[in-house]
C-alpha positions as CSV (number, residue, x, y, z in Angstrom):
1,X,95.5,-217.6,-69.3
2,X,93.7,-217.2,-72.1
3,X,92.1,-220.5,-73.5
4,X,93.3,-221.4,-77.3
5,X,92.9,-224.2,-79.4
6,X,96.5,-225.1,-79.0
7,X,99.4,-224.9,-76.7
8,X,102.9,-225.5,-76.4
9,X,105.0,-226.8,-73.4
10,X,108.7,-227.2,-73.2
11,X,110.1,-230.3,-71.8
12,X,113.3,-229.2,-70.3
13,X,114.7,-233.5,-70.6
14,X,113.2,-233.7,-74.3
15,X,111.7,-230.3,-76.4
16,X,108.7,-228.8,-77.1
17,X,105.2,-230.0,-77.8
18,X,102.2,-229.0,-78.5
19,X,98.9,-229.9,-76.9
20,X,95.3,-229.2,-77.8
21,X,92.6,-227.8,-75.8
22,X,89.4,-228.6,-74.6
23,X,88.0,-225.1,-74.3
24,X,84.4,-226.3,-73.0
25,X,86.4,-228.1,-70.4
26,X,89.6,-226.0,-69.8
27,X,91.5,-229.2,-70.0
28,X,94.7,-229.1,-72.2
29,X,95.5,-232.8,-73.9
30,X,98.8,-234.0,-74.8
31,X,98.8,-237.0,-76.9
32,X,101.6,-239.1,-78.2
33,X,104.0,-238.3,-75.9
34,X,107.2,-240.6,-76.1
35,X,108.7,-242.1,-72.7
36,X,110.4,-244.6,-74.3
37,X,111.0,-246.8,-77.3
38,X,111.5,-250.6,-78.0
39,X,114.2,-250.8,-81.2
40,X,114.5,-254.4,-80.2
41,X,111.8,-256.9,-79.8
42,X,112.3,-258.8,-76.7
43,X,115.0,-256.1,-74.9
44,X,114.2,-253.6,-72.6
45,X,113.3,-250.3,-74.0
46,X,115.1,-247.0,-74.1
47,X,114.8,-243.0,-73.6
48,X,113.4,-241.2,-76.3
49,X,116.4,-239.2,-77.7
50,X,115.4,-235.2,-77.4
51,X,113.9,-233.4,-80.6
52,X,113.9,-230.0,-82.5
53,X,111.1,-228.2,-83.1
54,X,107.6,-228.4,-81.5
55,X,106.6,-232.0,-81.6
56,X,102.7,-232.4,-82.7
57,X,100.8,-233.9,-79.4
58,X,97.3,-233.1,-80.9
59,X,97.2,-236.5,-82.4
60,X,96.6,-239.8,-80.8
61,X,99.8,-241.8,-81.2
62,X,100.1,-245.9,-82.2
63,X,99.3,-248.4,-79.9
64,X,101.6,-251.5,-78.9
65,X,100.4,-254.5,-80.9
66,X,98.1,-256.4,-80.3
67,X,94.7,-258.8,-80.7
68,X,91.0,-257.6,-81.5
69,X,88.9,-256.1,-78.1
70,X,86.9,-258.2,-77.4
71,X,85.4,-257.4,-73.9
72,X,81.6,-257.0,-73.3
73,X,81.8,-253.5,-72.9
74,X,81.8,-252.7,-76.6
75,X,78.5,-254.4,-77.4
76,X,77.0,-251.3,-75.3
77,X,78.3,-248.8,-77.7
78,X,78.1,-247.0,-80.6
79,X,80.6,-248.6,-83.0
80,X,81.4,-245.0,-84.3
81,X,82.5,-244.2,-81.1
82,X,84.7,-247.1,-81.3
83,X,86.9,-245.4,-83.4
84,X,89.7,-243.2,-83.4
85,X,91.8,-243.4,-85.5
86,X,91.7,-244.5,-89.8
87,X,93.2,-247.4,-89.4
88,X,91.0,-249.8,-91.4
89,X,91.6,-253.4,-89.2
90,X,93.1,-252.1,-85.5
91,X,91.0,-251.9,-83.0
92,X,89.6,-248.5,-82.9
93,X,91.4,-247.6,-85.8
94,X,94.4,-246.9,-84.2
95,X,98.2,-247.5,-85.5
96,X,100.0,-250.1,-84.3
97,X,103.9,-249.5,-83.8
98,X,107.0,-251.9,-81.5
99,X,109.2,-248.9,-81.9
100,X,106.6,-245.8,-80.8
101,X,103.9,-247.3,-79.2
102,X,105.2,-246.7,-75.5
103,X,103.6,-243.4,-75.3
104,X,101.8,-241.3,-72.9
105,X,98.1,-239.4,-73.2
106,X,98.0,-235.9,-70.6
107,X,95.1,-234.5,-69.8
108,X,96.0,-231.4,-67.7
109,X,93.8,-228.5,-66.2
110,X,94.4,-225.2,-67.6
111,X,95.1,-223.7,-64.4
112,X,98.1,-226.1,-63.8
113,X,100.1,-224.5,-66.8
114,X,99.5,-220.8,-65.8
115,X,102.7,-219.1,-64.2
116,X,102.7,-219.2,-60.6
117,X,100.3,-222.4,-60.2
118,X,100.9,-224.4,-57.2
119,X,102.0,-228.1,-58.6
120,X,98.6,-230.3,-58.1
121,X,98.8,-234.1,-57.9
122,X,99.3,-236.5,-60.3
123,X,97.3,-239.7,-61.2
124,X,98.8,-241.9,-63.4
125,X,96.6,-244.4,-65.2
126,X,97.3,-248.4,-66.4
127,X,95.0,-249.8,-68.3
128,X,94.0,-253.8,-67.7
129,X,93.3,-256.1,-70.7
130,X,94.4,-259.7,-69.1
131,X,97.5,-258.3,-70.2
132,X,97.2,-258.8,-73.7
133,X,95.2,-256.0,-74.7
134,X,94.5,-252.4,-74.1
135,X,96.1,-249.0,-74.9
136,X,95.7,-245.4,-73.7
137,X,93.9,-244.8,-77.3
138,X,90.8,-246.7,-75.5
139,X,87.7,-243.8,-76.2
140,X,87.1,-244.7,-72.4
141,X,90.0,-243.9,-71.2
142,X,89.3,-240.5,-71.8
143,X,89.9,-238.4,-68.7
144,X,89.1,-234.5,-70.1
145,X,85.2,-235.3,-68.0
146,X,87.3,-236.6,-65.3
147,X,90.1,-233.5,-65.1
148,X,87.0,-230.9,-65.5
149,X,85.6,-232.4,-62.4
150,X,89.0,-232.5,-60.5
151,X,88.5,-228.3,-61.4
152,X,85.6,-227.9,-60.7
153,X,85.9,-229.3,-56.9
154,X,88.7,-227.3,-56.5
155,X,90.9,-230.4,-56.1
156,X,92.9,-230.3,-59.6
157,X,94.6,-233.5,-60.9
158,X,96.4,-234.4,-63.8
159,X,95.7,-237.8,-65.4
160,X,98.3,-239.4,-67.5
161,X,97.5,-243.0,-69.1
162,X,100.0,-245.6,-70.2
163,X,100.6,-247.7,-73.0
164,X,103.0,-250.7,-72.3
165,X,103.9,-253.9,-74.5
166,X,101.6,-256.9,-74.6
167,X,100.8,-260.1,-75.0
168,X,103.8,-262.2,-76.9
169,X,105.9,-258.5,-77.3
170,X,105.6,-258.0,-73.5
171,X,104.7,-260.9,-71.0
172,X,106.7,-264.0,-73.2
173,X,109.5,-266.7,-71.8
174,X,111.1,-269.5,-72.7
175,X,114.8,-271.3,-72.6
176,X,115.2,-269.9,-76.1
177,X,114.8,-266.3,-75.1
178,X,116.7,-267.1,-72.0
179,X,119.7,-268.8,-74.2
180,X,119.2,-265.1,-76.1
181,X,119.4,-263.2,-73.8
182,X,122.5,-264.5,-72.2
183,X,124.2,-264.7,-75.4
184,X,123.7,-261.0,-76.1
185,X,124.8,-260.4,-72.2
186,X,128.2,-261.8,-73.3
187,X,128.6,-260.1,-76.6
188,X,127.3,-256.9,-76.2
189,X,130.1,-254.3,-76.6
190,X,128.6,-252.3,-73.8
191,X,127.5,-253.8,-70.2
192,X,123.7,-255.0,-70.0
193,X,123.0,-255.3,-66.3
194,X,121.1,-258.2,-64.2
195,X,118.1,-256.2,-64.4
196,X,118.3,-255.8,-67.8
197,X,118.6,-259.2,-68.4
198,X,114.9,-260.2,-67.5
199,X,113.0,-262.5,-69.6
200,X,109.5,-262.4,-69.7
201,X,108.8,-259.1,-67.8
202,X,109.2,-256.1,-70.6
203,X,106.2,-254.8,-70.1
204,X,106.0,-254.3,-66.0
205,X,109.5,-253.0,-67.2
206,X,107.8,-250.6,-70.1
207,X,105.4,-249.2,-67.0
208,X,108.8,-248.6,-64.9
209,X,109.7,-246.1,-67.5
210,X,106.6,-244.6,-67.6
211,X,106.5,-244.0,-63.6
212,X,110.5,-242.6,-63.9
213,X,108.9,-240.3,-67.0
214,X,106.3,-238.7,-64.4
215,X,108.6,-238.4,-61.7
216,X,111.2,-236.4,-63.9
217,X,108.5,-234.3,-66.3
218,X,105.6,-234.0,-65.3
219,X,106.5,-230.5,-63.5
220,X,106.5,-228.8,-66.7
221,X,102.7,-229.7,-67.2
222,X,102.5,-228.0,-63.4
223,X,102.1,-231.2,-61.7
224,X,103.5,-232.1,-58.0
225,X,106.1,-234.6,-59.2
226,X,105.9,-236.0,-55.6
227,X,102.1,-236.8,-55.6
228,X,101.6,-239.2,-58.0
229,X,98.8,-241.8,-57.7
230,X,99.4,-244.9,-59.6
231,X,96.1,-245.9,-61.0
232,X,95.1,-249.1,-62.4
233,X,92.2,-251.6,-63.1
234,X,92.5,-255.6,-63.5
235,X,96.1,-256.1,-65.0
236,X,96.9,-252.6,-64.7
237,X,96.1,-253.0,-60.6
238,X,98.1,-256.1,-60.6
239,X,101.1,-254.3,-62.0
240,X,101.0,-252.0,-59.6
241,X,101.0,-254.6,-56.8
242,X,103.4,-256.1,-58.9
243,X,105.7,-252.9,-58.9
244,X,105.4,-252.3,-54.8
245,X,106.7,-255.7,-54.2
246,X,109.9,-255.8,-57.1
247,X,112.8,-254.0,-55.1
248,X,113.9,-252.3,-58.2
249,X,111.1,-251.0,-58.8
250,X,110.2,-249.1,-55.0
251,X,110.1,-245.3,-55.1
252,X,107.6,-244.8,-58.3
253,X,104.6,-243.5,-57.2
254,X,103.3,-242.5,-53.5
255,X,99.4,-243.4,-53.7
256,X,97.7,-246.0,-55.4
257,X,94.1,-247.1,-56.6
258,X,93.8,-250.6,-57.1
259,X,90.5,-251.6,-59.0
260,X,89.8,-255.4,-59.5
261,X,93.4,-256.9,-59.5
262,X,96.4,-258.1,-57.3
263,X,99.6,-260.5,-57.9
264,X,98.0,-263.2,-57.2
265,X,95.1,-262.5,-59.9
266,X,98.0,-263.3,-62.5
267,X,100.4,-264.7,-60.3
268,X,103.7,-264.8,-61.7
269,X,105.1,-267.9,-63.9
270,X,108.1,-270.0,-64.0
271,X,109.6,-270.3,-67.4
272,X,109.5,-274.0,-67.6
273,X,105.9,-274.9,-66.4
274,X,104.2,-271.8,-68.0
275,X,106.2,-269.7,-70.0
276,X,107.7,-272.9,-72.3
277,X,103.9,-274.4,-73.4
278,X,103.2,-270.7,-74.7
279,X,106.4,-270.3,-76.7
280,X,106.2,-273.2,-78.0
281,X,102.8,-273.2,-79.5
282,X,103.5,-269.9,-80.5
283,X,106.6,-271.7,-82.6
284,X,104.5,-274.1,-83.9
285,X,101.5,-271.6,-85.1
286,X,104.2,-269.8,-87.0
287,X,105.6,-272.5,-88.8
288,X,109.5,-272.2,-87.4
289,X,111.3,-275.5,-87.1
290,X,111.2,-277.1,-83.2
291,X,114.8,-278.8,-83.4
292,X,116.6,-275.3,-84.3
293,X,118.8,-273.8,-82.0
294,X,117.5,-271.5,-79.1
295,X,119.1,-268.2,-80.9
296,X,118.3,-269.1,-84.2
297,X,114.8,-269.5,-83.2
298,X,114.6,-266.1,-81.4
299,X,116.2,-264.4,-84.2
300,X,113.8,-266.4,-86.5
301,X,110.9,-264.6,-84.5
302,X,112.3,-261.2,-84.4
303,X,111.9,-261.4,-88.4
304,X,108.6,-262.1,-88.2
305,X,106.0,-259.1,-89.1
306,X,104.6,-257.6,-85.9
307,X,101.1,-258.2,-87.1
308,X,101.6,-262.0,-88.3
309,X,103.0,-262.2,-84.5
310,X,100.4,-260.5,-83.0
311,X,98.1,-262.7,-84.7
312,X,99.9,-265.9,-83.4
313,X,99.1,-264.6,-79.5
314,X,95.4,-264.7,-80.2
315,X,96.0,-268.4,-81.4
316,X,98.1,-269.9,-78.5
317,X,95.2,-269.7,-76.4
318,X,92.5,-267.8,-74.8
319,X,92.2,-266.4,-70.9
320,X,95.4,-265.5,-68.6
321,X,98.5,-267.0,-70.3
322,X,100.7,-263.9,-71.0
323,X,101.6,-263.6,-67.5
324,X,105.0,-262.1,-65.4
325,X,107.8,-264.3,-64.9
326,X,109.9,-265.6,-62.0
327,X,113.7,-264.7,-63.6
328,X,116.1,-266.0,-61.2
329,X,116.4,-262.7,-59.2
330,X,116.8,-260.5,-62.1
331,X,113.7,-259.0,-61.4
332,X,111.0,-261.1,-59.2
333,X,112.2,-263.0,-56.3
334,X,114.1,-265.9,-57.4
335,X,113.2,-268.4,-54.6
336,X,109.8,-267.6,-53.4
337,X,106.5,-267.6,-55.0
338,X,104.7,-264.2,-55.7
339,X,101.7,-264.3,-53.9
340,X,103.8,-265.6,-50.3
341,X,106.2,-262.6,-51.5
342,X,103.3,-260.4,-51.2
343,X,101.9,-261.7,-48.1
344,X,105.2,-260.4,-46.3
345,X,104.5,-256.9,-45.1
346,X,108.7,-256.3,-45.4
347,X,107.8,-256.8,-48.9
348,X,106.2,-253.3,-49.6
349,X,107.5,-250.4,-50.8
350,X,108.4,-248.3,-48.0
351,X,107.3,-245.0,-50.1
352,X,104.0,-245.9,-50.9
353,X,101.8,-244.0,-48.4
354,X,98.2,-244.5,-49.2
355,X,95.6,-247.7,-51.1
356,X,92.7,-247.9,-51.8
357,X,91.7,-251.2,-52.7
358,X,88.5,-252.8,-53.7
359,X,86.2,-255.5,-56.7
360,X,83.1,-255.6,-58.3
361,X,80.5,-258.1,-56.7
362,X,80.4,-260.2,-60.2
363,X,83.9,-260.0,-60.9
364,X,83.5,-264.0,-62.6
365,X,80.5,-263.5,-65.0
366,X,82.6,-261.7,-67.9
367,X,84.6,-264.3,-68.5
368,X,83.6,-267.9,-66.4
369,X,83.4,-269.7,-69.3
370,X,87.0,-269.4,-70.4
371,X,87.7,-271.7,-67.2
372,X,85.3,-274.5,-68.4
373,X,82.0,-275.1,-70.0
374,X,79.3,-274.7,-67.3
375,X,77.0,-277.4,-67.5
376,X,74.9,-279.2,-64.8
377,X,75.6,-282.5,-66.1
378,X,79.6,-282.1,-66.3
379,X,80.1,-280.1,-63.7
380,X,81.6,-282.4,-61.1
381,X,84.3,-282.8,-63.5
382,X,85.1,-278.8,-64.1
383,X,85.2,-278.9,-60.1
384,X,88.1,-281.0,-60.7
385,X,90.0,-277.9,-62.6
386,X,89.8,-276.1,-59.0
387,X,89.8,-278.7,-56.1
388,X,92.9,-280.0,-56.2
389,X,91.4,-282.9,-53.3
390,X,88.5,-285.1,-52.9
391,X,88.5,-284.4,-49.5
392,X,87.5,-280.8,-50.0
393,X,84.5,-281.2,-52.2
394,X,82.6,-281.2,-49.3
395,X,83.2,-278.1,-48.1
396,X,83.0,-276.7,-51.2
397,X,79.5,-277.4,-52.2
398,X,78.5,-276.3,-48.2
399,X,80.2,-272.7,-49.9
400,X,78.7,-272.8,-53.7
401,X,75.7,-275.1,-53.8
402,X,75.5,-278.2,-56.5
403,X,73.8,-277.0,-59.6
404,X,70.3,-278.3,-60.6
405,X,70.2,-276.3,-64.0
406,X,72.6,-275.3,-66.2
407,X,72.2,-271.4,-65.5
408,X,72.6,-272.8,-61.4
409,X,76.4,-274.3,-63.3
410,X,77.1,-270.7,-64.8
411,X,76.6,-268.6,-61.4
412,X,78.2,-271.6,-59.6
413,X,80.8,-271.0,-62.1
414,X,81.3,-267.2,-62.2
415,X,81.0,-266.9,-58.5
416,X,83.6,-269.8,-58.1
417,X,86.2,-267.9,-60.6
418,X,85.8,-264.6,-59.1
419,X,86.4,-265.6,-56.1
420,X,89.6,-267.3,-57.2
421,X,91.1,-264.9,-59.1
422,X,89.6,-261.6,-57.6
423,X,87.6,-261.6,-54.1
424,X,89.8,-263.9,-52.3
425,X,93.4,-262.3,-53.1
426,X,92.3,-259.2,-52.5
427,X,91.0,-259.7,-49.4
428,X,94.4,-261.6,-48.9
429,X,96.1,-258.8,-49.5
430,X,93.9,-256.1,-47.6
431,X,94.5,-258.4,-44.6
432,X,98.2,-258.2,-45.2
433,X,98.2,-254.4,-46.0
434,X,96.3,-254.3,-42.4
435,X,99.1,-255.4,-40.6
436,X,101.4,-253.2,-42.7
437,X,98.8,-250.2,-41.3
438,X,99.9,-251.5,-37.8
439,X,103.7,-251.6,-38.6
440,X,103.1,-247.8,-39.8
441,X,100.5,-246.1,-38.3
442,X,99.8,-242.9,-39.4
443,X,102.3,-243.0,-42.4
444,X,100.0,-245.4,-43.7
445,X,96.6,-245.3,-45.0
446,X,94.4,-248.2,-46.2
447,X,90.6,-247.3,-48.3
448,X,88.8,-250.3,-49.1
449,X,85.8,-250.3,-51.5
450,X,82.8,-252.7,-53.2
451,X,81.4,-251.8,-56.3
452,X,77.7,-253.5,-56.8
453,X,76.3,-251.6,-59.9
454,X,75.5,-253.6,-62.8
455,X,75.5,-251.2,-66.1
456,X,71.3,-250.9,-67.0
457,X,72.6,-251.0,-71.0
458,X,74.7,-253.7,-70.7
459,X,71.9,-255.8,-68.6
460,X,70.1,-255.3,-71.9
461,X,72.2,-256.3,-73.8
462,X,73.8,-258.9,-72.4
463,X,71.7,-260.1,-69.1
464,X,73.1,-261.4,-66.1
465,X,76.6,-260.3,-66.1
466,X,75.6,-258.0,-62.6
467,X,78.3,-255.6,-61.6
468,X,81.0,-257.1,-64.2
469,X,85.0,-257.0,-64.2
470,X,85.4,-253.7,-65.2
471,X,81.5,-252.6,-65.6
472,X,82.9,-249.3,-63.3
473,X,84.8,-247.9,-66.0
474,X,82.3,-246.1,-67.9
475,X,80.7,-244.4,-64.6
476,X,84.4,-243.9,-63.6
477,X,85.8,-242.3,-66.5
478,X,82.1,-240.7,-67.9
479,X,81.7,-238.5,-70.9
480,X,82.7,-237.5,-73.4
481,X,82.2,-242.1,-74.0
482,X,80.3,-243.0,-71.9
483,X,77.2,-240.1,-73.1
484,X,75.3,-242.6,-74.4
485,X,75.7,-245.4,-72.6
486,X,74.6,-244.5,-68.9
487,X,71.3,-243.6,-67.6
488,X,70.9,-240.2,-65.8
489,X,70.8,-242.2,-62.3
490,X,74.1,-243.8,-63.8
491,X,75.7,-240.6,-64.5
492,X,75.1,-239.1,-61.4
493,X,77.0,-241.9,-60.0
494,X,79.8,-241.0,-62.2
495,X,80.0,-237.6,-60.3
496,X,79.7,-239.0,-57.0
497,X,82.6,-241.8,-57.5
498,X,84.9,-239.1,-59.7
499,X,84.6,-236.9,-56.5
500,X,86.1,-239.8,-54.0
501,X,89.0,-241.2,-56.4
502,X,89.9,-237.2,-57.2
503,X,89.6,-236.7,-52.9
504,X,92.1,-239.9,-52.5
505,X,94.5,-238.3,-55.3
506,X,94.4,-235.3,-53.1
507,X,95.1,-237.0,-49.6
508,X,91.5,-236.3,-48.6
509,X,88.8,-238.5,-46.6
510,X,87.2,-240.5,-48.9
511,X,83.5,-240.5,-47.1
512,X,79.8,-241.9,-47.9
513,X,77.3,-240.0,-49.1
514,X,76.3,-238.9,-45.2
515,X,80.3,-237.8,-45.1
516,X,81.3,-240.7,-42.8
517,X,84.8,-242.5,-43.7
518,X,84.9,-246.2,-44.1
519,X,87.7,-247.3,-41.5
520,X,89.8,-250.2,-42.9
521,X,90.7,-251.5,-39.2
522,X,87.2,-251.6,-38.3
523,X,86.3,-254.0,-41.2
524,X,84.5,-251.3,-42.9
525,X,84.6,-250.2,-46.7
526,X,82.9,-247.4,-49.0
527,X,80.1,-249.7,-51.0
528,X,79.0,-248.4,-54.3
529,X,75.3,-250.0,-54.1
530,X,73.2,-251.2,-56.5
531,X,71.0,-248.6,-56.7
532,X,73.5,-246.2,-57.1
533,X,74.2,-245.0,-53.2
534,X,77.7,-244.1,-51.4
535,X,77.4,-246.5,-47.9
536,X,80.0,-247.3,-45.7
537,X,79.5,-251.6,-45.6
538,X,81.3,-254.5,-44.3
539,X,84.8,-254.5,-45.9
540,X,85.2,-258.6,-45.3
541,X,82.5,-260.6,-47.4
542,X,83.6,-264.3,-48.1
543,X,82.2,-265.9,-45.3
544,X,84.8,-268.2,-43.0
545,X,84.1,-271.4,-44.5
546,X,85.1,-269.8,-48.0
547,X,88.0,-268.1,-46.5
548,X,89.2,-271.9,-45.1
549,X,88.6,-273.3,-48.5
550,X,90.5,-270.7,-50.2
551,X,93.2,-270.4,-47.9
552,X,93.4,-274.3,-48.1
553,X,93.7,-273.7,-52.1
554,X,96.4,-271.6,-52.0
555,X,98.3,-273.5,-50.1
556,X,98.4,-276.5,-52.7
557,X,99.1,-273.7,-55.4
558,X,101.9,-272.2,-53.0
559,X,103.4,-276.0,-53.0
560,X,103.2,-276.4,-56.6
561,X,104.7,-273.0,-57.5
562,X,108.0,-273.6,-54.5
563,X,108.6,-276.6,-56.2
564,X,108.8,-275.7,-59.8
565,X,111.2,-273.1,-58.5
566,X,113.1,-275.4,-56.0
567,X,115.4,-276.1,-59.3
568,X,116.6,-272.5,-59.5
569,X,117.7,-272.5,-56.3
570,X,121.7,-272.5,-56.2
């Protein structure tokens, strides 16, 4: 094939497109690329209806609306690199749309689309962003550097990344959208079905789409529609555990990567006790009357501009509020919490066939501070926030120390929150996923990995945040972003952990540097070490007494969460 600066590819479900091409890089990118569309805030989303023509995919499409990005990570670069788009207020410049922005960027080898190609796997990116932020428009997020790698190992993949509704537009619940929704059940001229009738869940729902998308088009960019690799970091691993576990949702992908995130990371709500305090600041902020009726309120909201509501999700609150919701059954179990749902190896998706699982050492320093204000002199009373009894505070200051400084409060403090939202339930899970190995043997394979690398510019820049919650992206993903941000040292790193996520998308041992494989059952796992070596390492690193303290904790939150859905039981 000859390389162009354009090409066109037919979608047999949809039309044509056209793509543009990275000659350099022999890596043809789609942009834009509809797999659904929201007509209806607060509904789930629809097909895209098929076109005439060739429909433009050189352009970056609109994002789904949402707040400012805020995460460290863009103090380390260039602002201009920050932006994409012309937009003069979104975040990297990039439209914001309800209707269009569930689309899809494709970043494809050239080889792929010649005639006769052999279909070559598929890996299928969601971005995190607490849920409330992120899109496939991120500059990082760029996967040509990656896809040119994937060639030039001989071990071709096709990345496709995901946009899916946020904050307010995607993770929102209340009675009043409940009392909505069943009204438009009842006078809908056509059937909705139970699954359609989720509240709270749109955008897990959004992603569903996007798998189903893959699964029926993706041949026509000459990928192996029955190799996909789900991909996904923070929230965008968590919906992937999330999607393994939902019944409904079994059969979308075969492999998945899992960077920094499980269910229990953002475990999911129950409408009354999380989803009602939300809504109805989020009423209030907005100015719409309290005593009105639940579908007046709702259709009060759907007039509001998406940007004035987009705005009113950065005011409700800060830190890990847009969340999934329990739903009766619709979609989530309706009678048992989450994170015991995912502790039940019958649980899992029977299709899934490989994971590879793993956190960053500092997962809590990004953000510790959202959880409290970490100060020597207060701090027995932020302990409060996470002992739930006396009794244990003990054996909690045997685990994390008592702080004589305020700096001793802040790593107290980071350690403590990454080890309850990251390192504990993923080690939770890996032990669960364990047993699932034994259930399945050899149709089942588990990877686990530790990433220890803090980034050298953002140690400049912002000292002390170690190997941060999501400080792998840039050596993931590389150039063309991350060119001025790594070192030489930390670009060579990018090559060597490209080279083991591209191996896993292609069934392949995922080995050290000395070509040994980390064996799950043996408590081993691939460590990414601080001075930028492949090791195989101890998989397990909480010591006992944490793992006590934390399995104690969860049990109090596992109490808490069966009794606030004890009600729905009927």
């Amino acid at each position: 094939m000859t390389a162009a600066k354009a090409i066109n590819i037919t979608l047999p479900n949809y039309g044509t497109i056209r793509g543009s091409v990275d000659t350099q890089r022999q890596v043809a990118i789609f942009r834009n690329v509809p797999y659904a569309h929201a007509p209806v805030r607060w509904r789930v989303a629809v097909k895209p209806q098929p076109w005439t023509g060739v429909r433009d995919a050189t352009i970056q499409g609109p994002s789904c609306p949402q707040g400012e990005w805020l995460y460290p990570l863009g103090k380390i670069v260039p602002g201009a690199l920050l932006r994409v788009g012309t937009h003069p207020t979104y975040p990297f410049g990039i439209e914001h749309s309800e209707l269009d922005g569930l689309n899809l960027n494709i970043f494809v080898p050239l080889s792929a689309l010649e005639e006769g190609a052999e279909p070559i796997p598929v890996m299928t990116w969601i971005h995190g962003g607490a849920l409330r932020t992120g899109a496939n428009c991120v500059p990082l997020f760029d996967a040509r550097n990656f896809v040119e790698h994937s060639i030039k190992l001989n071990q071709p993949v096709i990345v496709v990344a995901v946009n899916y509704r946020l904050a307010a537009f995607g993770f929102l619940a209340s009675k009043e959208l409940q009392q909505d929704m069943e009204h438009y059940a009842t006078t809908s001229a056509t059937p909705v079905s139970t699954y359609d009738q989720s509240v709270g869940n749109w955008g897990l729902q959004d992603q569903k789409l996007a798998f189903e998308w893959v699964r029926e088009n993706i041949s026509a960019f000459g990928g192996n529609n029955r190799n996909v690799t789900a991909w996904g970091e923070s929230a965008g691993s968590l919906s992937l555990h999330y999607h393994m576990l939902i019944p409904a949702h079994h059969g979308l992908f075969d492999h998945a990567i899992m960077q920094s995130g499980v269910t229990a990371t953002m475990a999911a709500g129950v409408v009354e006790q999380n989803g009602q305090p939300v809504f109805d600041r989020l009423v209030e902020f907005l100015g719409i009357p309290k005593e009105l009726e639940g579908v007046e309120k709702i259709r009060r909201l759907r007039e509001v501009p998406m940007d004035d509501l987009s705005r009113a999700s950065d005011a409700v609150g800060p830190g890990l509020i847009f969340i999934p919701f329990h739903d009766g059954g619709k979609l989530l179990p309706s009678d048992l919490p989450i994170q015991a749902w995912s502790t039940q190896i019958s649980s899992y998706d029977p299709n899934v066939k490989s994971i590879m699982l793993g956190t960053n050492k500092d997962e809590g320093t990004a953000f510790a501070t959202i959880f409290g204000e970490a100060k020597a002199a207060s701090f027995p009373e932020l302990v409060k926030k996470f002992v739930p009894s006396p009794q244990l505070i003990p054996l909690f200051e045997s685990i994390y120390g008592v702080p004589q400084s305020d700096a001793d409060a802040f790593r107290i403090l980071a350690e403590l929150v990454g080890d309850l939202v990251f390192q504990y339930p993923t080690q939770q899970i890996a032990d669960t996923l364990l047993e699932l190995k034994k259930t399945r043997g050899e149709d089942f394979r588990l990877e686990r990995y530790h990433y220890d690398v803090a980034l050298n510019k953002m140690e400049e820049v912002v000292p002390g945040l170690g190997a941060m919650h999501a400080g792998e992206l840039p050596i993931i993903f590389g150039p063309p972003f991350s060119d001025t941000v790594l070192t030489e040292s930390e670009l060579a790193l990018s090559t060597k952990i490209q080279k083991r996520w591209i191996a896993f998308a292609n069934q392949k041992p995922v080995t050290a540097e000395d070509g040994v494989v980390a064996d799950a059952t043996k408590d081993q796992a691939i460590v990414w070490t601080h001075d930028h070596r492949v090791e195989v390492g101890k998989a397990r690193r909480l010591s006992k007494e944490a793992m006590v303290f934390w399995e104690t904790i969860t049990k109090f939150k596992l109490q808490h969460a069966q009794a606030a859905l004890a009600p729905r039981e009927e």
